[in-house]
N, C-alpha and C positions, 0 to 999 in steps of 0.2 A: 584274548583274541589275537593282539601282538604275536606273544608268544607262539601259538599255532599257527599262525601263518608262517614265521619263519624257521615251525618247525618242518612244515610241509616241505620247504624251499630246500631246507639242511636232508632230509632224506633220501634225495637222489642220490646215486650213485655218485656222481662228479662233486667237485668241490665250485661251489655257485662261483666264487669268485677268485678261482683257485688256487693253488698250494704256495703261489711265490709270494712272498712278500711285498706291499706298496713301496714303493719304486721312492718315494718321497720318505719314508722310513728309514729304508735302507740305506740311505744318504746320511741319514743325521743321527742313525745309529753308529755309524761309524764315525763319529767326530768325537765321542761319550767314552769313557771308560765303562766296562759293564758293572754294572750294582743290580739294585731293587726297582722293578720293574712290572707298573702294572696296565693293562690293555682291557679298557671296556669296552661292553657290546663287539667280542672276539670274534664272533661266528663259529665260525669252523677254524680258525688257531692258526691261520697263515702265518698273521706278520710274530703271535706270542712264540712262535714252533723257530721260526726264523732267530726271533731273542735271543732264545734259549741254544742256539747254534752256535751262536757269537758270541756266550758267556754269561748272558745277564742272567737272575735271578729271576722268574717269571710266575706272575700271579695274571691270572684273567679269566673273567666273565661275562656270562649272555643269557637272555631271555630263553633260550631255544636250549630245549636237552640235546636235542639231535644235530646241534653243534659242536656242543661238550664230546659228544660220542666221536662225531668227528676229528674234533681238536684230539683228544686222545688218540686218535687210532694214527695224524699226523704226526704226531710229537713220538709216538714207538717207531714208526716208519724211521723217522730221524737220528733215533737213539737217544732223545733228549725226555726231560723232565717239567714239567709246567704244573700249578696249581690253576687247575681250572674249575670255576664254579659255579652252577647254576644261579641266577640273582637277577635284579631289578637294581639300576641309578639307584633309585630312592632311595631305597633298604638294603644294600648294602654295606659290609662292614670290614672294615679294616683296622689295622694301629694308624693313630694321627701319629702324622711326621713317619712312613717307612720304606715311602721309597722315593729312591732317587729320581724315577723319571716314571713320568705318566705321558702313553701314547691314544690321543682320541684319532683313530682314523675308520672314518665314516661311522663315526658314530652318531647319528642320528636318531636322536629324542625327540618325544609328542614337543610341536611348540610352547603349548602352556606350562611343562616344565622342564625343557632343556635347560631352562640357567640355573635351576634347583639341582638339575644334577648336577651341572659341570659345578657347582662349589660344594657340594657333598663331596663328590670324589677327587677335587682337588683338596679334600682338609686331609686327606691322606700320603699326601706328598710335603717332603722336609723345605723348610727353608734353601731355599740357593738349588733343590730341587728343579730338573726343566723337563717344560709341558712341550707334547711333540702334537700337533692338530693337522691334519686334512680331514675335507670333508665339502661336499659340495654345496655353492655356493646360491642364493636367491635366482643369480642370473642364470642358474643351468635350468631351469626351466622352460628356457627358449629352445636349449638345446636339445632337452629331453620331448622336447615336441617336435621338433625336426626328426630325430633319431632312439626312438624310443629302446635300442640295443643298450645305449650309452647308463639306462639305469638311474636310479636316484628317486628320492621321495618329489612328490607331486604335490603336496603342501606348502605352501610360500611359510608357513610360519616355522615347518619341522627344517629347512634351510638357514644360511648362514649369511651376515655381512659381516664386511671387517667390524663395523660398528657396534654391535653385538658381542663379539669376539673381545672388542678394548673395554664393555662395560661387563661382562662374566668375566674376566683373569684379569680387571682390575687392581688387583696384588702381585701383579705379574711384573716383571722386567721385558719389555717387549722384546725379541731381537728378531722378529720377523714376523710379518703380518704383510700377505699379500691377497688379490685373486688375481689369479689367472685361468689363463686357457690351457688345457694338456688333453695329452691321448692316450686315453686309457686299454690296456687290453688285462684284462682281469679276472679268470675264469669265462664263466657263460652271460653275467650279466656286469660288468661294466666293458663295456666294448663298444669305441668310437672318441668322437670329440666334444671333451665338457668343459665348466667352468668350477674351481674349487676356490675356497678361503685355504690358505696354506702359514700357519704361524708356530713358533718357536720362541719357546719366553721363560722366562725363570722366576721360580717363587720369591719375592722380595723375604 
């Protein structure tokens, strides 16, 4: 049912949340030498298309074929290269230890098992490897009822606090763990003022 729904969302013409890359990415991809480089629940292949611009080696996946289609069709736009693949957190598969950085943005998982995936898909990244996370936080739900443009899951469990964040990357070197407040302009559905968890940490 997931999947259909956001495949519904990926067939419009426009890109839902479109073509640029998150703004919080693009920051702290540039601090990184480019390597291995993998992006779950991609969507449509903004930020993996952007990666793969700036060098890195690019693997990523989503629920929704009519993302992949997307992601594709952005990444030719670009002239760039990306392994993109249809898949589910759970069953998903990779080499343990192979890439160098894993970017979670807005990737948001059923609550009952977002911390099942975030360590499935973190057994995939190497030691000294760093995790790149945004993603909106419990308190946007205030916002998201104020401003319902602004976007985001409506489930208090499928949401984030930092304290969640320090109990899943547990094995993690923290080097940044915040929430804040930002303004999002995003395509067609993140647009306005929310509240996100924003962390940067490295595989012990």
């Amino acid at each position: 049912m997931m999947a259909n729904s956001w495949d519904e969302r990926y067939s419009i013409k426009e890109y839902a949340y479109g073509e640029k890359p998150n703004e919080f990415l693009a920051e702290q991809l540039a601090l990184y030498s480019p390597g291995e480089i993998l992006f779950p629940a991609d969507g449509e292949g903004r930020n993996s298309v952007f990666a793969a611009q700036k060098g890195w080696n690019v693997s990523a996946f989503d629920i929704s074929i009519e993302g992949k289609k997307k992601a594709q069709n952005l990444a030719n736009k670009a002239g760039v290269s990306i392994q993109f693949d249809v898949a589910n957190a759970l069953n998903v598969t990779y080499q343990q230890d192979q890439f160098d950085a894993i970017a979670f943005i807005y990737a948001h998982f059923p609550g009952p098992i977002k911390s099942i995936c975030h360590k499935n898909i973190c057994s995939f990244l190497k030691k000294g490897g760093v995790l790149i996370f945004e993603a909106f936080s419990k308190t946007h739900l205030q916002y998201n009822s104020k401003d319902p443009k602004i976007g985001g899951p409506k489930d208090l469990d499928t949401l984030f606090s930092n304290e969640e964040i320090e109990l899943d990357f547990s094995d993690f070197e923290i080097l940044l763990l915040e929430e804040k407040e930002i303004q999002l302009n995003e395509g067609l559905f993140h647009i306005g003022t929310g509240s996100v968890i924003r962390c940067v940490a490295r595989r012990k």
